[in-house]
C-alpha positions in Angstrom: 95.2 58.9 -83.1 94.7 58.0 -79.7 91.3 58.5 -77.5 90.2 57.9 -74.5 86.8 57.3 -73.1 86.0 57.1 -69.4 82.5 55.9 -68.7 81.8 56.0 -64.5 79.3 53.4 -63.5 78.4 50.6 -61.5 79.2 46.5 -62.3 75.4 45.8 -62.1 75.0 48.5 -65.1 78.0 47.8 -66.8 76.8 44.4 -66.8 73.5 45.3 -67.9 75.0 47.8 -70.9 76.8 44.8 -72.3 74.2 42.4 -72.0 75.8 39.9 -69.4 73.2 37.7 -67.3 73.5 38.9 -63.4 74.9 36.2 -61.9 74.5 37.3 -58.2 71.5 34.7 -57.3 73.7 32.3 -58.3 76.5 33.2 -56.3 74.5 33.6 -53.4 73.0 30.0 -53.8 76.5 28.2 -53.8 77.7 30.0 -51.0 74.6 28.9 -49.3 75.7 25.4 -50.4 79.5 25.7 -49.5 78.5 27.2 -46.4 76.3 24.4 -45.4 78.5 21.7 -46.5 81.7 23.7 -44.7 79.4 23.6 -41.3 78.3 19.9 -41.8 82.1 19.1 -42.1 83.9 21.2 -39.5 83.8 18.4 -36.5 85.8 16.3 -39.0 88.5 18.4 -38.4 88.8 19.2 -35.0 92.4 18.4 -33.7 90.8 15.7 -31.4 88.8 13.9 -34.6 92.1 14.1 -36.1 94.0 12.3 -33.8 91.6 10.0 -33.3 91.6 9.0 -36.6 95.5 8.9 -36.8 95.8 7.1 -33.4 92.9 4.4 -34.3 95.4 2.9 -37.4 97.4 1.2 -35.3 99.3 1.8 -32.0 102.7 1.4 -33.9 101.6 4.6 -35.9 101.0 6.4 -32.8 104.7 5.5 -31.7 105.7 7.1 -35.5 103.6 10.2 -35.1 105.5 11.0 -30.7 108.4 10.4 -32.5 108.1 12.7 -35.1 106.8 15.5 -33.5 109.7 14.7 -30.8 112.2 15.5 -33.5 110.3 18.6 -34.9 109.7 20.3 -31.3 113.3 19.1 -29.7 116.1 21.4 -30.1 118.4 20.6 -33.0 121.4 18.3 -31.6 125.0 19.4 -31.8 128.0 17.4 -32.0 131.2 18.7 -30.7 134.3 16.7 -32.6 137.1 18.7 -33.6 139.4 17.7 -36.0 142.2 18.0 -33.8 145.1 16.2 -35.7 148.7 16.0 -33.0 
């Protein structure tokens, strides 16, 4: 035997017919709190705070970091041998 109920209602009374505490104050508060501690953060992470803070290790690191983006954004090099044998 198989049934089937279908009950139509809403979280907040779902939650409530089960007996669940509502949690939704305490969601609000830590996004409150993430979203204060996101804001406080964000000049950390500006492109020019992070090169600053790469750039301020040593100039030698500096030297790494050109040549490594040089290699990312350069085109990929080709080599044209053949294997020509007479």
């Amino acid at each position: 035997m198989k049934v089937n109920i279908e009950i139509e209602c809403t979280p907040i009374e779902a939650r409530q017919f089960l007996g669940l505490p509502n949690v939704e104050p305490m969601q609000a508060a830590v996004m409150q709190q993430l979203e204060k501690r996101m804001l406080a953060d964000i000049d950390r992470f500006s492109p020019e705070a992070l090169m600053k803070s790469w750039l301020a290790i040593g100039p030698q690191t500096a030297e790494q970091i050109q040549s490594f983006f040089r290699s990312v954004l350069s085109p990929p090099r080709t080599t044209d041998q053949t294997d020509e044998k007479p």
